[in-house]
Backbone as numpy.savetxt, mean C-alpha at the origin, in Angstrom:
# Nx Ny Nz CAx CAy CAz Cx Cy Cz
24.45 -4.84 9.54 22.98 -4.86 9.45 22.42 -5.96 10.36
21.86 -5.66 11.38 21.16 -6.71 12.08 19.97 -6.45 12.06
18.79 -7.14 11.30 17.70 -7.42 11.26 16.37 -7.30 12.38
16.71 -8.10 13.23 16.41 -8.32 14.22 16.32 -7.23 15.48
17.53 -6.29 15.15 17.30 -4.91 16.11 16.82 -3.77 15.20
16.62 -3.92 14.09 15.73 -3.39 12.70 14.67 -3.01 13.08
14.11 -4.43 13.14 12.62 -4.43 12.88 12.70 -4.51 14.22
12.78 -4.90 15.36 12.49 -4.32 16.88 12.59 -2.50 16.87
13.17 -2.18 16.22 13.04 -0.66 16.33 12.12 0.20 15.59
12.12 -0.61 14.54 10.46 -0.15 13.70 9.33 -0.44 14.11
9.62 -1.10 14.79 8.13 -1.61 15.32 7.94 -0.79 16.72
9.08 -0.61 17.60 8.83 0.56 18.38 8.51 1.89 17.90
8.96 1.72 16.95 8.59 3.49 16.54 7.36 3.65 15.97
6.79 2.52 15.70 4.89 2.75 15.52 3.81 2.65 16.13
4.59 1.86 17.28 3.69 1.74 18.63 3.85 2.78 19.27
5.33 3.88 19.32 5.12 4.97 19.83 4.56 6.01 19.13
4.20 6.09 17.49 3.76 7.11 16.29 2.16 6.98 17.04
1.58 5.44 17.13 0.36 5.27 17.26 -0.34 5.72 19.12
0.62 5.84 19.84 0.03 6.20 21.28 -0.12 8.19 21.35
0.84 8.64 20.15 0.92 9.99 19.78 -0.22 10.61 19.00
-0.88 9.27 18.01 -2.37 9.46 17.50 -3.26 9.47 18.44
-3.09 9.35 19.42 -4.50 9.27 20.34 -5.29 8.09 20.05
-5.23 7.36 19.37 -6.57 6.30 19.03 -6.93 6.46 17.38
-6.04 7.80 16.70 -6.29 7.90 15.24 -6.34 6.83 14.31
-5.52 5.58 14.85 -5.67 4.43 13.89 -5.00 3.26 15.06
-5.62 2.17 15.19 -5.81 1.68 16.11 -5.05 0.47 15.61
-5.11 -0.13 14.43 -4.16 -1.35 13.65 -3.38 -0.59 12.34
-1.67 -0.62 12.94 -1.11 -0.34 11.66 -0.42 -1.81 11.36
-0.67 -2.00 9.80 0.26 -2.63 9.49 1.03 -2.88 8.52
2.67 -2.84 9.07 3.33 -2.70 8.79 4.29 -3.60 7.14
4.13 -2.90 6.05 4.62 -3.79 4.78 6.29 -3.80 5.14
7.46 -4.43 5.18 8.47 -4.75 4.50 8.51 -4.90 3.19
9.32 -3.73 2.65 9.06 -3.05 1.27 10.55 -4.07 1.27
11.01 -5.12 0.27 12.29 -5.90 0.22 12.66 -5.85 -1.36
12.60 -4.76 -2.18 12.95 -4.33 -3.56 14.52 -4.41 -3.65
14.98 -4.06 -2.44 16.51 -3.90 -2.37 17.25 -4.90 -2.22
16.62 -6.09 -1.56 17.57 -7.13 -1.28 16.94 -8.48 -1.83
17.85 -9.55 -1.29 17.66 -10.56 -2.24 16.43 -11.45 -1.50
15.82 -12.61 -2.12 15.33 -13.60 -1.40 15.83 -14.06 0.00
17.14 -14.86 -0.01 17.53 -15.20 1.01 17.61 -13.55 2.62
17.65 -12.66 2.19 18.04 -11.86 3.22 16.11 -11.46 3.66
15.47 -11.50 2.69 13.94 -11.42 2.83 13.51 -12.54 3.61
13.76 -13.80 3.86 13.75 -15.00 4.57 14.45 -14.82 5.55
15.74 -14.32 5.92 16.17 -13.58 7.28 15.27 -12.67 7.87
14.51 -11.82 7.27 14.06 -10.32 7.90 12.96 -11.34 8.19
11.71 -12.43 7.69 10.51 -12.95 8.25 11.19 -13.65 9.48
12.14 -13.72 9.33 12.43 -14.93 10.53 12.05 -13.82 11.89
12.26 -12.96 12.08 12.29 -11.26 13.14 10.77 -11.33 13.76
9.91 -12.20 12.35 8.71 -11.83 12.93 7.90 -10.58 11.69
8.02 -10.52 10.81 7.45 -9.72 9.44 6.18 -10.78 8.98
5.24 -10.26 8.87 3.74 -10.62 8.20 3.39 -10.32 6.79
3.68 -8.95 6.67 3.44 -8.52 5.48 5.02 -8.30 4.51
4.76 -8.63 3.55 6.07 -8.52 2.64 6.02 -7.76 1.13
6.35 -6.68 0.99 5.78 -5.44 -0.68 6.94 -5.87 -1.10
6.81 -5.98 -2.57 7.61 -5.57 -3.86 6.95 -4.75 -4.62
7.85 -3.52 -5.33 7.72 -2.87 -6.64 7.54 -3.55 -7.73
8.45 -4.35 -8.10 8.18 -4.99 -9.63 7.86 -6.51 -9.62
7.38 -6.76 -10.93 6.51 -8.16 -11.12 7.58 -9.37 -10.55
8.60 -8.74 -11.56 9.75 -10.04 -11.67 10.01 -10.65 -10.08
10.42 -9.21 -9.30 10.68 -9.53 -7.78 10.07 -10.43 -7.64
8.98 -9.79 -7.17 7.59 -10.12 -6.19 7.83 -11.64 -6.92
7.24 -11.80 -8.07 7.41 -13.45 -8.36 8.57 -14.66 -7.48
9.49 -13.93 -7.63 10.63 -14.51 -7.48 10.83 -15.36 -5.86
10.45 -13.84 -4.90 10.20 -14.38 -3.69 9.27 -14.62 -2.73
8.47 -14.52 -3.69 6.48 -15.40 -4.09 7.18 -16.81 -3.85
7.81 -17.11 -4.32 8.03 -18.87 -5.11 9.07 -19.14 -4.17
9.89 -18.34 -3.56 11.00 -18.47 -2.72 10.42 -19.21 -1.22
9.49 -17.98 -0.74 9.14 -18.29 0.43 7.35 -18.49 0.56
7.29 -19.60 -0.41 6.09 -19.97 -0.61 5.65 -20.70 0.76
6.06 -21.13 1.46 6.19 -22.07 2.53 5.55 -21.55 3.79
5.94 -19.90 3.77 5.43 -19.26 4.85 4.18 -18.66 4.96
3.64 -18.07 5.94 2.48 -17.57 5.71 2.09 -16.43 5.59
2.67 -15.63 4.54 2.53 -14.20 4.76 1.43 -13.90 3.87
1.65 -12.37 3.72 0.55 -11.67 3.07 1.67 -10.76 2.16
1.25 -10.86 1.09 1.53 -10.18 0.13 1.51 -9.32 -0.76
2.10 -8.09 -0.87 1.76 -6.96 -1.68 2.55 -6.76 -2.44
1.69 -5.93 -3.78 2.00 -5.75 -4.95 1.74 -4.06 -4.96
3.54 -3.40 -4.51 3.33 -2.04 -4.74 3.49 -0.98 -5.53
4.20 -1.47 -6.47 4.44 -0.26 -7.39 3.44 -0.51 -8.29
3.76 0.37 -9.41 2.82 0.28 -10.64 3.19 -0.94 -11.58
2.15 -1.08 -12.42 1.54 -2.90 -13.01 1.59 -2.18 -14.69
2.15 -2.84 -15.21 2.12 -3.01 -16.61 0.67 -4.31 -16.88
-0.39 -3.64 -17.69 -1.21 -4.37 -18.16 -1.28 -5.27 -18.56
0.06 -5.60 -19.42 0.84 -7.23 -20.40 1.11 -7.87 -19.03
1.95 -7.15 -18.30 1.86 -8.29 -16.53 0.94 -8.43 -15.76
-0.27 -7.96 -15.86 -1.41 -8.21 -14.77 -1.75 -10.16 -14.55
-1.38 -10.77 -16.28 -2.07 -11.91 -15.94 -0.80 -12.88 -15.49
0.58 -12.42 -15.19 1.79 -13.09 -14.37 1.64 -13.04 -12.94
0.96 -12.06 -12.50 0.95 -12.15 -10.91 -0.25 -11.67 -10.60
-1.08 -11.50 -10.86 -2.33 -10.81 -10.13 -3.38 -11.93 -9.05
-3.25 -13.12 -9.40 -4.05 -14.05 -8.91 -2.96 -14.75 -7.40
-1.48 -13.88 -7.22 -0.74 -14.44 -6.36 -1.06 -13.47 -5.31
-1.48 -11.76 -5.55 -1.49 -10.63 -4.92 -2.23 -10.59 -3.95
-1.97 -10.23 -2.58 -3.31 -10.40 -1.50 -3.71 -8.57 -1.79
-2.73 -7.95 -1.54 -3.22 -6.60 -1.88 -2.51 -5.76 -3.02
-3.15 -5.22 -3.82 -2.26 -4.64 -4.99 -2.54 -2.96 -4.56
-1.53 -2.34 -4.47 -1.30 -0.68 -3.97 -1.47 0.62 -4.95
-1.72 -0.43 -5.94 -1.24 1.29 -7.37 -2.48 1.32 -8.19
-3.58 0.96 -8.20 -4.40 0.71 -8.84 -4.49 2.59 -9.30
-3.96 2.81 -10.56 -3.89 4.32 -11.40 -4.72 4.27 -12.56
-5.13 3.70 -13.17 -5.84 3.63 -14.16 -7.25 3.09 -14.79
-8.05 3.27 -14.99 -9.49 2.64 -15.63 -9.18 1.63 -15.95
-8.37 1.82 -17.36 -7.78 0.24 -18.02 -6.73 -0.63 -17.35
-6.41 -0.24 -16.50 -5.84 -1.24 -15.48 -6.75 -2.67 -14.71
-7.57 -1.10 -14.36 -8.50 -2.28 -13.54 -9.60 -3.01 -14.55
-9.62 -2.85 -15.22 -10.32 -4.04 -16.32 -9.35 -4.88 -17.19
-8.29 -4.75 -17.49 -7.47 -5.92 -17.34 -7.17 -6.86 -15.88
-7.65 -6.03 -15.01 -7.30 -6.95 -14.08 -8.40 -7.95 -13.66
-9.82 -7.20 -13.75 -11.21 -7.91 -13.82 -11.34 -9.24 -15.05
-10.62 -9.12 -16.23 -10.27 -9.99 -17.32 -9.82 -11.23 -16.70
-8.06 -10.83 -15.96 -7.44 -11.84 -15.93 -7.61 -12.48 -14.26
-8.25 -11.74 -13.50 -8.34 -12.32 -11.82 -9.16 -13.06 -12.09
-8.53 -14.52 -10.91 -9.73 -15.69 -10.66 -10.31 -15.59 -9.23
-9.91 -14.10 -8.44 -10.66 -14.03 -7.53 -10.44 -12.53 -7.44
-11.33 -12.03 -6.35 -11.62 -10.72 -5.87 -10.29 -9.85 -5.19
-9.56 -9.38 -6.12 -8.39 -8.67 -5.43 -8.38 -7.05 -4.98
-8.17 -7.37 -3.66 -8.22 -5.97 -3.06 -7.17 -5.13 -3.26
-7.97 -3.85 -3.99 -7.13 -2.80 -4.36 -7.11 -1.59 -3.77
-6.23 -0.60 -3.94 -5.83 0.76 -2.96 -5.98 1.53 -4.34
-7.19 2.34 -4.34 -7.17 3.19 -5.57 -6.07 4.83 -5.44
-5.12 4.45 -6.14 -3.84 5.50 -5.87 -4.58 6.87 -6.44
-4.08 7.86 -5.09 -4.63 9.15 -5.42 -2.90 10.16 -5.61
-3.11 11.24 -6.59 -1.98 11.85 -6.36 -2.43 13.26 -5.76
-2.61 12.82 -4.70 -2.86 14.43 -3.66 -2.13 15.32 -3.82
-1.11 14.98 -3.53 0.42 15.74 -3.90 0.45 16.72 -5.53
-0.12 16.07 -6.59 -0.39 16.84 -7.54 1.07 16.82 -8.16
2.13 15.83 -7.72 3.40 15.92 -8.44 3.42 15.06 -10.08
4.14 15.96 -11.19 3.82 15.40 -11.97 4.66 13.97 -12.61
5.72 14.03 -11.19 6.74 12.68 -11.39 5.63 11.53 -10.86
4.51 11.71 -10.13 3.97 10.23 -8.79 2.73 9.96 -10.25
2.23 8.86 -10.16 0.83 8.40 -10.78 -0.09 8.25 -9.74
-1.41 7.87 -10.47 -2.60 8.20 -9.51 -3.60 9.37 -9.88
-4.77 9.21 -9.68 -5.83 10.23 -10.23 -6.06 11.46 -9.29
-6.84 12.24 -9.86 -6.54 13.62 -9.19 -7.53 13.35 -8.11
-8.03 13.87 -7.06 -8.81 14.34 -6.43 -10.63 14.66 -7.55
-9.64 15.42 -8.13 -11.12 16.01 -9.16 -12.26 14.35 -10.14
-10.81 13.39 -10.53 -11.31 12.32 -11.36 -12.25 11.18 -10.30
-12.62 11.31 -9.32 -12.32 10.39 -8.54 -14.18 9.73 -8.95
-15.03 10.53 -8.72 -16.06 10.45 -9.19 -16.39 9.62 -10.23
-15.99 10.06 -11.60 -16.06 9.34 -13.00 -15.46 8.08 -12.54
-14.34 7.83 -11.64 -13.33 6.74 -11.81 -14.10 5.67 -11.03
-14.89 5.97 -10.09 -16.01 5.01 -9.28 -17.10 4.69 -10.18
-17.40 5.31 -10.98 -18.80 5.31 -11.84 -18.21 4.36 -12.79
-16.74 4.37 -13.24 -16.23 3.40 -14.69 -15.59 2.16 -13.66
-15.32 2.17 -12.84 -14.93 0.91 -11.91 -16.09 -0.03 -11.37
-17.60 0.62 -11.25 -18.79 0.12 -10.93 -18.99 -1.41 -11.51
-18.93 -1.77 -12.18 -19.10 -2.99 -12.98 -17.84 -3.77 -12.40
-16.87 -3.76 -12.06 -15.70 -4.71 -12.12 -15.62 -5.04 -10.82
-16.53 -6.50 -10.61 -17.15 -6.72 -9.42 -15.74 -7.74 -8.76
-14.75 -7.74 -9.51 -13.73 -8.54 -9.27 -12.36 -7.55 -8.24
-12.41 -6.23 -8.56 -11.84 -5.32 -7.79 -12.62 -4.54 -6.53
-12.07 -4.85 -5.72 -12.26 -4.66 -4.01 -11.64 -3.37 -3.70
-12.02 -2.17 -3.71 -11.62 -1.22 -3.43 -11.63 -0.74 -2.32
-10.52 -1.41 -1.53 -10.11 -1.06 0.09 -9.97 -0.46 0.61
-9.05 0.63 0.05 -9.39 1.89 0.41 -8.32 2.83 -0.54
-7.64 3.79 0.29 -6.90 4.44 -0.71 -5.24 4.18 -0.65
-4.51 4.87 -1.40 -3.03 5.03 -1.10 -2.57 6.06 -2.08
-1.81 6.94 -1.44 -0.90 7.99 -1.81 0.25 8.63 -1.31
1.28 9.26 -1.93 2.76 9.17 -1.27 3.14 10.59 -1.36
3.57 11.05 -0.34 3.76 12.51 -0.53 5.76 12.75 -0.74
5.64 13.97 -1.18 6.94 14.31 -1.84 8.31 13.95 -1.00
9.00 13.33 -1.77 10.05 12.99 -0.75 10.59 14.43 0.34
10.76 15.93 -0.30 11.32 16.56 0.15 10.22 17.25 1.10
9.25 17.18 0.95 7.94 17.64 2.43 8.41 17.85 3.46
8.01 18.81 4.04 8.24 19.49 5.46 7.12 18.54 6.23
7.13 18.60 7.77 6.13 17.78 8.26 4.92 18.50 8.20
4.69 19.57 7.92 3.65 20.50 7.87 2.82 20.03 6.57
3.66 19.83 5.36 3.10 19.70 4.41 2.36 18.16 4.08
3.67 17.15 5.04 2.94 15.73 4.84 1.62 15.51 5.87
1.46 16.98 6.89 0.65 16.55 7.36 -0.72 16.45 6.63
-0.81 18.08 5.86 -1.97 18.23 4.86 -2.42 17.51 3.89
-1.01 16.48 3.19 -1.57 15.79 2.14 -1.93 14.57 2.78
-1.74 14.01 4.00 -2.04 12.64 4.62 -3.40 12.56 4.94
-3.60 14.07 5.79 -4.76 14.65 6.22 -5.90 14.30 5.28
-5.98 15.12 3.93 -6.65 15.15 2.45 -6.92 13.77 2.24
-5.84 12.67 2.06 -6.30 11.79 1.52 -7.30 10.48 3.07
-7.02 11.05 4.20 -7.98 10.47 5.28 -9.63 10.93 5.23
-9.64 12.16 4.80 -10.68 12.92 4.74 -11.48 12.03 3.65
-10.85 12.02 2.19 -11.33 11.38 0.84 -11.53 9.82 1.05
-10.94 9.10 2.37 -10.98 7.53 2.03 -12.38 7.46 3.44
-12.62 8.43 4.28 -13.51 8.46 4.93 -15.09 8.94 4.76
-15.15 9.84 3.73 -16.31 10.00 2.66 -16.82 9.07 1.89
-15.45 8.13 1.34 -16.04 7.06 0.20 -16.14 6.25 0.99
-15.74 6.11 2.08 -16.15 4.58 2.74 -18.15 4.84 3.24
-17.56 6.26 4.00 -19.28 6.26 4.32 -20.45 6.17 3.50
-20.07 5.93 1.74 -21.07 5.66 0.63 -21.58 4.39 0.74
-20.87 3.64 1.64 -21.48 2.19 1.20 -21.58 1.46 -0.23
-20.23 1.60 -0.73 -20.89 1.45 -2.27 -20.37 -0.01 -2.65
-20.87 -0.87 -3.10 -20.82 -2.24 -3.70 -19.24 -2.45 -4.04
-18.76 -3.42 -3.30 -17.36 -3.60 -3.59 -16.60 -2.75 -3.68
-16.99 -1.74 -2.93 -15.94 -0.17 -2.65 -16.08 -0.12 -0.90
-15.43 -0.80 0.01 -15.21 -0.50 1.59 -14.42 0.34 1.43
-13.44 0.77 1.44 -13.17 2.07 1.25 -12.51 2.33 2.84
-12.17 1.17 3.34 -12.02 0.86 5.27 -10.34 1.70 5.11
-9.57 1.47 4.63 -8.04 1.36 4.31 -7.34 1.99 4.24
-6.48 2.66 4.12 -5.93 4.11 4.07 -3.57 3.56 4.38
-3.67 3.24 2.89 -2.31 2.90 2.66 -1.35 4.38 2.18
-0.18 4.11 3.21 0.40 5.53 2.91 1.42 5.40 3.87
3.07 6.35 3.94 3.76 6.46 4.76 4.76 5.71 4.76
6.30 5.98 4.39 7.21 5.04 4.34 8.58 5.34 5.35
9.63 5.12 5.07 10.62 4.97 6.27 10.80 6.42 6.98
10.68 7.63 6.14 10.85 8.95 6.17 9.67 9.64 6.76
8.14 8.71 6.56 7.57 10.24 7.09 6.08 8.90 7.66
6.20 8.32 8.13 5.43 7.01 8.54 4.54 8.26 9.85
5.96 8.87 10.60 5.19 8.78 11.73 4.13 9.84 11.18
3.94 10.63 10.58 2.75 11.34 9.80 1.77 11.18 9.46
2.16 9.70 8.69 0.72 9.31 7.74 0.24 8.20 9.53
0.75 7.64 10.37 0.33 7.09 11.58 -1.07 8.52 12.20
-0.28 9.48 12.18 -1.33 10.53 12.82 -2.25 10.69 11.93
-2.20 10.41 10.77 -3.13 11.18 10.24 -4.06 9.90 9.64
-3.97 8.53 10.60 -4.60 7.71 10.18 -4.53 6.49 9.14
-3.07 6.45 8.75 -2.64 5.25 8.43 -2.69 3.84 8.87
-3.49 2.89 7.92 -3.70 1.26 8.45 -2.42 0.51 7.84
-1.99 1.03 6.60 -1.03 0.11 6.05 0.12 1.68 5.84
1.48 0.83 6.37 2.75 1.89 6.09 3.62 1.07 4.89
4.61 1.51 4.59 5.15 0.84 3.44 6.99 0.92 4.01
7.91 0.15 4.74 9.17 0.20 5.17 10.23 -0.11 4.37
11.08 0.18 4.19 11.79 -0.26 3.28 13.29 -0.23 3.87
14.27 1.19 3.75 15.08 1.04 4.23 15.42 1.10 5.54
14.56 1.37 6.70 14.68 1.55 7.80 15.24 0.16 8.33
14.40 -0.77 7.55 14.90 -2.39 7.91 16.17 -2.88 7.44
17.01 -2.33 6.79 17.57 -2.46 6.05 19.56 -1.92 6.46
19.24 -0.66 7.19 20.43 0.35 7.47 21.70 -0.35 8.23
């Protein structure tokens, strides 16, 4: 595993995903998803030159929160949040990715001491293994989020089926560019709506065309 010709190769392959968009998204950037490995090898992979750094679970993310406190990254919080954990890490999170629930985000308005920007998770895909609100809820879910002037709704994020043809990740990438480009044009109070998180080691160069700002990497860095 060399790191270093890793992430030089991921990073070519989005500068070439993004000259194939035509101009479709002009800043991607790129999360190091590091669920798999330890602290110390996560402190190898920043050394390459990594900005952004995702974990799935609380415990992680804490762990090499506190590890590589020193550096200057940006930090995401990607999987889904147990409510009893919102008030262990939420005030460390620069961006939190899973925002699925009403009562999520008012535990999180409870326990945040500042304005945390969230990716309101859509399940385009309609799979009944992924979380995230339908397409249809999305309405009510802006109208019950209105008040929780503490959540920053950046824009969106959703993950299409691992087994997708490129045809199919194109439509659901497509769908959810369409939906984060409507709500942004509302102008609505602490809803920019600018964002459009999506796309991981398998199908990046997709969600790149179809307008991806934030991708999510994981094992590509890793192999």
């Amino acid at each position: 595993m060399n790191l270093q010709e890793n992430k030089d190769a991921v990073f070519a392959a989005v500068e070439q995903a993004k000259e194939a968009a035509q101009g479709s998204q002009d800043v991607v950037n790129v999360i190091a998803v590091t669920k798999y490995v330890d602290s110390s090898i996560t402190k190898d992979l920043v050394k390459t030159g990594i900005q952004h750094i995702g974990e799935n679970r609380v415990d992680q993310f804490l762990e090499k929160y506190q590890a590589l406190s020193n550096q200057p990254l940006t930090w995401h919080l990607i999987g889904s949040l147990q409510r009893r954990k919102v008030k262990d890490v939420i005030n460390y999170v620069d961006y939190f990715h899973a925002l699925d629930s009403v009562k999520l985000a008012q535990e999180i308005q409870k326990r945040a001491t500042k304005s945390i920007k969230c990716f309101l998770q859509v399940n385009i895909s309609k799979e009944d293994s992924k979380h995230g609100f339908s397409l249809e809820e999305i309405e009510i879910v802006l109208e019950n989020l209105r008040p929780l002037d503490k959540i920053e709704l950046v824009g969106i994020m959703t993950m299409a089926p691992f087994e997708a043809s490129s045809a199919e990740l194109m439509s659901i990438f497509s769908k959810a560019k369409d939906l984060q480009e409507r709500l942004a044009a509302r102008n609505l109070p602490h809803m920019p709506f600018t964002e459009l998180s999506m796309g991981m080691s398998g199908d990046f160069v997709e969600a790149i065309a179809c307008g991806a700002s934030f991708i999510r990497i994981g094992t590509a860095f890793f192999k």
